[in-house]
GUVO-66052 format. One record per residue (C-alpha): x, y, z; residue in three letters. Coordinates in pm, 1 decimal, always signed. Layout:
BEGIN
X | Y | Z | ALA
...
end
This chain:
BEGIN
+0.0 | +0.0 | +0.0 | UNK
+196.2 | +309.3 | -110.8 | UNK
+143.1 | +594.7 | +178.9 | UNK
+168.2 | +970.2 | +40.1 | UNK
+405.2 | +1097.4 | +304.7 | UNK
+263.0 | +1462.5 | +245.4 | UNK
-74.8 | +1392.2 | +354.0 | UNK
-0.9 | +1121.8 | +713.9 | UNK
+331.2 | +980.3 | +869.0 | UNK
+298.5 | +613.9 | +833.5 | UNK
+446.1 | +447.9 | +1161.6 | UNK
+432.1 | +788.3 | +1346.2 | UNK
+173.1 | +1008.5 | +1577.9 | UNK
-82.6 | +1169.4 | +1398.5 | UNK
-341.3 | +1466.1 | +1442.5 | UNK
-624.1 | +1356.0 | +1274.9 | UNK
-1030.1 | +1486.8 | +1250.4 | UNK
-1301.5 | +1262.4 | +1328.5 | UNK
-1525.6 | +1271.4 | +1037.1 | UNK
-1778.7 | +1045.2 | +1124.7 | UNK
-1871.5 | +731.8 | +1390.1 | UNK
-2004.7 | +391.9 | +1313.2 | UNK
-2037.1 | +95.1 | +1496.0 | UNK
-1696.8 | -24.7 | +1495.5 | UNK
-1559.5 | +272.4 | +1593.5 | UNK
-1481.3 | +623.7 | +1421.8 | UNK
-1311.0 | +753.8 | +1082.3 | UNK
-1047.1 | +995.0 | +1071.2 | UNK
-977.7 | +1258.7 | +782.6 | UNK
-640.1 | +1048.1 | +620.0 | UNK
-651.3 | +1346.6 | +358.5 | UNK
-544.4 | +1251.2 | +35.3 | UNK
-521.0 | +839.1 | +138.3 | UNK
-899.9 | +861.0 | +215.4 | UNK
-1065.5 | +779.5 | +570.7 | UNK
-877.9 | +603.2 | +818.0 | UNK
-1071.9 | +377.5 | +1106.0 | UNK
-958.0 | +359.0 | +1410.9 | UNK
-1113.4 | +118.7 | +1586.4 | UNK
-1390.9 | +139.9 | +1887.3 | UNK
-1142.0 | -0.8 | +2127.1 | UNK
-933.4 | +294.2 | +2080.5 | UNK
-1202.0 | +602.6 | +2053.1 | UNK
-1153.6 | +856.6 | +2332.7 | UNK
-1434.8 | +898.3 | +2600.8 | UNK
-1676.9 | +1209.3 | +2491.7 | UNK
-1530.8 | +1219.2 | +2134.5 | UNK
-1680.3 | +1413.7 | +1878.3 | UNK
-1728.7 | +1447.3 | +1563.5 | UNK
-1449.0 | +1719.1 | +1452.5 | UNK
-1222.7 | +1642.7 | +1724.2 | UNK
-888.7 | +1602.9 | +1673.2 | UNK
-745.1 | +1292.2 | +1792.4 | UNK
-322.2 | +1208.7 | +1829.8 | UNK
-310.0 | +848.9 | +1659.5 | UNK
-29.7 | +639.0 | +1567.1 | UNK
-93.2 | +478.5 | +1229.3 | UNK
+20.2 | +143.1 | +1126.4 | UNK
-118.7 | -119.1 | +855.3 | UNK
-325.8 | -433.6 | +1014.9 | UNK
-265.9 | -811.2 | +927.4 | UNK
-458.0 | -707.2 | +613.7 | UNK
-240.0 | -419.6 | +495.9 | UNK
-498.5 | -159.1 | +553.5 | UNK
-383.2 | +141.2 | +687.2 | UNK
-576.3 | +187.8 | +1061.1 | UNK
-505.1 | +425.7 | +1343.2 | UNK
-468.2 | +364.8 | +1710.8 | UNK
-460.7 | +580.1 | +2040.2 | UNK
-175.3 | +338.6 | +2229.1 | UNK
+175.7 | +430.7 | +2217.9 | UNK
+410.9 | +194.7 | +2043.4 | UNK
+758.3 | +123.4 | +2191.9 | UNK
+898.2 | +278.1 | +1872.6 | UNK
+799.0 | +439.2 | +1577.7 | UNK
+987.0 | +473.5 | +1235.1 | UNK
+1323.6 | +631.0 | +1264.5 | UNK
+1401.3 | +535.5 | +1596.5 | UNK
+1584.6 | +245.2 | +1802.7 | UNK
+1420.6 | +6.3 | +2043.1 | UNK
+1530.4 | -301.1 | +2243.2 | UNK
+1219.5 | -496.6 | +2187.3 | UNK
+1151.2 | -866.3 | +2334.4 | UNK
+1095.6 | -1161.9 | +2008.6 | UNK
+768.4 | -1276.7 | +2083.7 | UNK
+783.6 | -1561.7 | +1846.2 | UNK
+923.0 | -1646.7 | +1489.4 | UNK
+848.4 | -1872.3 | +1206.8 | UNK
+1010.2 | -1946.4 | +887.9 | UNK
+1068.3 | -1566.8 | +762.6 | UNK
+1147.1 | -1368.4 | +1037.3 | UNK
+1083.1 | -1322.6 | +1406.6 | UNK
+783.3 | -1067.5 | +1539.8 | UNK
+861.5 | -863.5 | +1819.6 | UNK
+659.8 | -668.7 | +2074.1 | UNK
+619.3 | -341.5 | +2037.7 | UNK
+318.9 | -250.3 | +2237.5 | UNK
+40.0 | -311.1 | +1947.5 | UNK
-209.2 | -554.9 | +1888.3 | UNK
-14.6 | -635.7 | +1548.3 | UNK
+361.8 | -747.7 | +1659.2 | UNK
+673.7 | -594.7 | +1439.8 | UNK
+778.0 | -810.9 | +1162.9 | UNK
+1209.4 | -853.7 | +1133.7 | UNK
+1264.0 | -1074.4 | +861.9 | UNK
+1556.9 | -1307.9 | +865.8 | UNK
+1786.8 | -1102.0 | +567.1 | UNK
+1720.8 | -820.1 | +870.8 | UNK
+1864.2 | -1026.7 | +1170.1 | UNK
+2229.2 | -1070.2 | +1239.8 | UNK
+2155.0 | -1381.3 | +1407.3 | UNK
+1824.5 | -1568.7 | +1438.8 | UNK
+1677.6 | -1447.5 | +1682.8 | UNK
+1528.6 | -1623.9 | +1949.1 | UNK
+1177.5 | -1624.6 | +2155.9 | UNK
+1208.4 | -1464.1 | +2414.4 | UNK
+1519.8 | -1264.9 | +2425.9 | UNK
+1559.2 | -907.8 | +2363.9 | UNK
+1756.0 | -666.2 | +2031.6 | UNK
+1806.6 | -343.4 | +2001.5 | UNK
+1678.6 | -305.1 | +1646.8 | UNK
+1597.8 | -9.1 | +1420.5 | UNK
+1237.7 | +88.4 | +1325.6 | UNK
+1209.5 | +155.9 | +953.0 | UNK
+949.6 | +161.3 | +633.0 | UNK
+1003.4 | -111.8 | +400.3 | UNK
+1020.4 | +104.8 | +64.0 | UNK
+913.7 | -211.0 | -141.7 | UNK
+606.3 | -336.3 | +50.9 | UNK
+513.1 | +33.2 | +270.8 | UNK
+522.1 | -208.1 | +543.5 | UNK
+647.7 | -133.3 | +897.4 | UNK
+943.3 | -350.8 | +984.5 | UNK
+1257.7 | -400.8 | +1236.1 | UNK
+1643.3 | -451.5 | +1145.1 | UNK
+1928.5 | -565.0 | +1421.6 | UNK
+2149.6 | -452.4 | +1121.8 | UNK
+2151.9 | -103.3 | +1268.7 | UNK
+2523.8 | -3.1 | +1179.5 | UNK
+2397.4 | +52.1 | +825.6 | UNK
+2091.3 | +329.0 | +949.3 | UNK
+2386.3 | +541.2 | +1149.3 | UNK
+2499.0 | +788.3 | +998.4 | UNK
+2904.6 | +853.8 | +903.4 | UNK
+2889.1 | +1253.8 | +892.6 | UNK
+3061.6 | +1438.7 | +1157.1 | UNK
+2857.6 | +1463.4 | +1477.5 | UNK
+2798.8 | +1860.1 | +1542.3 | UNK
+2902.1 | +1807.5 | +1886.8 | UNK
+3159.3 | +2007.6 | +2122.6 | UNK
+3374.8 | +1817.8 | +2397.3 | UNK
+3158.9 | +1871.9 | +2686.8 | UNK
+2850.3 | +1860.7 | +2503.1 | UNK
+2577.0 | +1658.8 | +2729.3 | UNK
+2377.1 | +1400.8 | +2455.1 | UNK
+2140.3 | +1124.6 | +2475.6 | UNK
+2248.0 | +775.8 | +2450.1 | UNK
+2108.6 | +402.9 | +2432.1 | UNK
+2356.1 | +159.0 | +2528.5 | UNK
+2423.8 | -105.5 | +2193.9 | UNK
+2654.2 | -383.1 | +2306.5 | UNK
+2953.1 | -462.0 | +2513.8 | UNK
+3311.6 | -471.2 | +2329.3 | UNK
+3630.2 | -597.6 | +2438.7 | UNK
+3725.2 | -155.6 | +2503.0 | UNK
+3352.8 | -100.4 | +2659.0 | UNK
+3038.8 | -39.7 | +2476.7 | UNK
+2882.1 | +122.6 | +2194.9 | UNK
+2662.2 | +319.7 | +2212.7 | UNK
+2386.4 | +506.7 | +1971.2 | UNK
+2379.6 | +878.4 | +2044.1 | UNK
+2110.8 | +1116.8 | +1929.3 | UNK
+1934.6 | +832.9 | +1768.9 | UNK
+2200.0 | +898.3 | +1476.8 | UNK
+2574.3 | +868.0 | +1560.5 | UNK
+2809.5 | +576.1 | +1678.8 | UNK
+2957.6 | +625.3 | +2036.6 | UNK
+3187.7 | +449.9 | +2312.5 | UNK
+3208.8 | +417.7 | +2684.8 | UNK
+3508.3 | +306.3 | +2780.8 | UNK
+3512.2 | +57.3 | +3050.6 | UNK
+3800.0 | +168.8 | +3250.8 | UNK
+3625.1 | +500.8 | +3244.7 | UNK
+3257.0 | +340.2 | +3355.3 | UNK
+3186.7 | +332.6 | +3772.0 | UNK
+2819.2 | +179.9 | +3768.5 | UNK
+2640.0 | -155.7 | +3593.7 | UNK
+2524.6 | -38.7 | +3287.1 | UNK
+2308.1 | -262.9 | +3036.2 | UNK
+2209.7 | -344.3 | +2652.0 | UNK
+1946.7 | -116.2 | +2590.3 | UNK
+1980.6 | +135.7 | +2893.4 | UNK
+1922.1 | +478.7 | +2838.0 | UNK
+2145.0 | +754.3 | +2946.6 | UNK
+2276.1 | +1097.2 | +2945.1 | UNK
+2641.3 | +1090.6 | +2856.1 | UNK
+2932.3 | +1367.2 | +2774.1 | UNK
+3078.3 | +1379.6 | +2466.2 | UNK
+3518.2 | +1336.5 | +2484.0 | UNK
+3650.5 | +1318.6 | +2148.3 | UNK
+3462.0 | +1383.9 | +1792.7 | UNK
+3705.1 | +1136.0 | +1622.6 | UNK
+3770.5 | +1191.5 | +1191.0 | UNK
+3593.4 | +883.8 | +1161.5 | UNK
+3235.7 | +1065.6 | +1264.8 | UNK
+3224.3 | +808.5 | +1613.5 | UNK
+3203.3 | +960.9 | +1948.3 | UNK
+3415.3 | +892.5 | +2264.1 | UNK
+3188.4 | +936.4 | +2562.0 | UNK
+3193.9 | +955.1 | +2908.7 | UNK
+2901.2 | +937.7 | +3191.3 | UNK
+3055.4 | +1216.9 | +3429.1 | UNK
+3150.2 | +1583.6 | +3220.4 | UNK
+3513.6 | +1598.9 | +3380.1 | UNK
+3550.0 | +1982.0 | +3226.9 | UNK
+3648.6 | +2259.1 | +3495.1 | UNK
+3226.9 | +2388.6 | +3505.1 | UNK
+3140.6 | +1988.1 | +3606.7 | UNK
+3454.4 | +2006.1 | +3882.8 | UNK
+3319.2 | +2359.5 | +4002.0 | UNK
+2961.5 | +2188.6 | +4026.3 | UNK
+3072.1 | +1904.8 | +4212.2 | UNK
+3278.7 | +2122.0 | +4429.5 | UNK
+2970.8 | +2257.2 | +4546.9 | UNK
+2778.9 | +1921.8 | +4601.6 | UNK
+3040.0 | +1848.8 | +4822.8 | UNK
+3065.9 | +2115.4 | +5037.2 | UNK
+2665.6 | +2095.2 | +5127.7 | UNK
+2731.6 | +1692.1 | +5173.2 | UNK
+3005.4 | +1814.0 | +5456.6 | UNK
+2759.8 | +2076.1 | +5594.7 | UNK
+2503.7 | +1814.9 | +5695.0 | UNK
+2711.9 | +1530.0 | +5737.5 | UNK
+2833.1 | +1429.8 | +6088.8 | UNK
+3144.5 | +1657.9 | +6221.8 | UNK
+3141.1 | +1791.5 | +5851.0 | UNK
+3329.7 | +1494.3 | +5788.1 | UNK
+3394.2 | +1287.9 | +5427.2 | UNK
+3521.2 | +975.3 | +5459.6 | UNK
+3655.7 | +925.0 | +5112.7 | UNK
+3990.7 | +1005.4 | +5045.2 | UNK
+4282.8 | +905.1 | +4763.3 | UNK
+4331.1 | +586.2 | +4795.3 | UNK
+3913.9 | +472.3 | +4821.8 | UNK
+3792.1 | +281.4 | +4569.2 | UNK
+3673.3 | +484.0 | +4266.0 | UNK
+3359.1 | +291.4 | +4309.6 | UNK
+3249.6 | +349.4 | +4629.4 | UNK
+3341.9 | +694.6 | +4565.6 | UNK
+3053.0 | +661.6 | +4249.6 | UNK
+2823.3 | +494.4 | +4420.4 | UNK
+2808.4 | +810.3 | +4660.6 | UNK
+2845.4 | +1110.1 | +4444.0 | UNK
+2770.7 | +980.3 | +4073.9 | UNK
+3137.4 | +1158.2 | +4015.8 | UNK
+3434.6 | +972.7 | +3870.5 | UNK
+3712.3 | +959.5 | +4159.9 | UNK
+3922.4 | +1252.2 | +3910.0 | UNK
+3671.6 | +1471.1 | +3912.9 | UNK
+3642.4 | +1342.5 | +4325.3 | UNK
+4024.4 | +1452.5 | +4356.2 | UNK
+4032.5 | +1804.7 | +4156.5 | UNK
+3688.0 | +1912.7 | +4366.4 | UNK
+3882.5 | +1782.2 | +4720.9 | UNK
+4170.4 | +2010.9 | +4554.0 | UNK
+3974.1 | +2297.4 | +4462.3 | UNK
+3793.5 | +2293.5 | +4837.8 | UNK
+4141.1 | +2218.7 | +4970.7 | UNK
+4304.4 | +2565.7 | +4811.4 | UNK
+4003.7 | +2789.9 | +4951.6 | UNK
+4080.6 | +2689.4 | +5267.1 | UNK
+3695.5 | +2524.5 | +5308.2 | UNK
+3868.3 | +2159.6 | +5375.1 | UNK
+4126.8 | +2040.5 | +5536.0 | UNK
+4275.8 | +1630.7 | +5375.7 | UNK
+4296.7 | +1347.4 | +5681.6 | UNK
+4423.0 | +1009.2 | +5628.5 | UNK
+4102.1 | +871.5 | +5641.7 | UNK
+3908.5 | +1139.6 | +5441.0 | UNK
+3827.2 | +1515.7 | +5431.7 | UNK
+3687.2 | +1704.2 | +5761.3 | UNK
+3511.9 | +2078.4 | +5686.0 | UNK
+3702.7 | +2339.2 | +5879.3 | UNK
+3672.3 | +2569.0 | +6079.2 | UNK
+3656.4 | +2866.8 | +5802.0 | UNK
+3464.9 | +2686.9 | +5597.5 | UNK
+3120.6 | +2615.7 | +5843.0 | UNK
+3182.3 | +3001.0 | +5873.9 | UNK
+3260.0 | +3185.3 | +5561.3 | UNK
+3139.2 | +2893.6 | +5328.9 | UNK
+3315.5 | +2871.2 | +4961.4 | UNK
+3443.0 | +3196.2 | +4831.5 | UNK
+3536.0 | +3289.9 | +4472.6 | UNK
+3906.0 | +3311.9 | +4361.2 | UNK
end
């Protein structure tokens, strides 16, 4: 069924105008495709005729186009890591939150997939059928321009799959990324999504990235956060020093232990701190005066 993309977004949220009700449900103004039904199951309470409704619109297990009010777990253009629900002798179908489960055909898979177990796939129209389908193939949908990112920028990332140096990472819903693991303090997962800092643009248009922001702003910030942790804590008193482990020191403060050691430095060198054996202890000037500006 060829879609018009001028008129409706297949596989995307619509605003569409009830033109009329029937038994089954209500018809929506599809423009230049003709009505579209979405079905009574879906039709909000006290609708009208010449509401506008926000559908997403997908084609049934007869091809015809149809709308619904529930929100899919991804829509065209984006990434998901969907669970296979089953499979059969061309593909596996995965569930994406609809009545109608997401079709990844084998030639899509890198592996067979297996009931059950969950993919990080890409969401895209088939341009030879107009059908809605999945691909675990999602190197080929990133894109190899340069990223128009700074270091220090703050992006978006999903979590691909763990390499021998760490693991990629899709930022932006567009570019390639890595965490490094020597760099990472916390359990992170296929499929989790986080906010991460951009390190290096490299020529190659991938992104180095790391969870903490380890610029001179993020150290200032931190500096802060740990000055009103030694405010309220017992005898203003830290007990996390140089030698703790970086991830207790995480597990605390959501910091990396560097950026740990250049805020203990920066609090040291305003006098707000002074550095024990067995940690860092507020002083004296510092419950007073509090931090002051260089």
């Amino acid at each position: 069924m060829k879609i018009p993309e001028q008129t409706i977004r297949l596989g995307k949220r619509n605003q569409l105008t009830v033109l009329r009700e029937v038994d089954f449900g209500v018809y929506l103004d599809g423009g230049d495709i003709g009505d579209i039904l979405l079905p009574k199951r879906y039709v909000p309470t006290n609708c009208m005729l010449g509401d506008t409704v926000d559908v997403f619109l997908y084609l049934d297990s007869e091809e015809r186009l149809v709308a619904t009010t529930q929100h899919p777990l991804v829509e065209v253009g984006r990434f998901a890591f969907l669970e296979v629900k089953w499979t059969n002798q061309y593909g596996a179908f995965l569930d994406w939150g609809l009545m109608k489960d997401l079709f990844c055909p084998f030639k899509e898979q890198k592996m067979r997939m297996q009931q059950g177990k969950r993919y990080i796939i890409y969401c895209y129209i088939d341009t030879l059928t107009s059908r809605i389908v999945a691909s675990a193939k999602i190197e080929k949908f990133l894109s190899h321009d340069i990223p128009p990112y700074h270091i220090g920028d703050r992006v978006n990332v999903m979590i691909q799959q763990k390499t021998d140096l760490g693991f990629k990472a899709i930022v932006e819903e567009r570019y390639s990324g890595l965490l490094y693991q020597n760099e990472l303090f916390c359990d992170i997962h296929t499929g989790d999504q986080l906010s991460a800092f951009v390190k290096t643009v490299r020529p190659d248009g991938k992104l180095d990235l790391a969870l903490q922001n380890n610029g001179m702003q993020h150290v200032a910030d931190f500096s802060e956060q740990l000055y009103h942790y030694l405010l309220q804590s017992e005898d203003g008193f830290c007990p996390f020093h140089d030698k703790s482990p970086a991830e207790d020191i995480y597990a605390t403060f959501k910091v990396s232990k560097k950026t740990f050691k250049k805020a203990v430095g920066d609090l040291y060198k305003k006098h707000v701190i002074s550095i024990q054996n067995d940690g860092v202890r507020l002083t004296n000037e510092g419950k007073i005066t509090g931090l002051v500006e260089e």
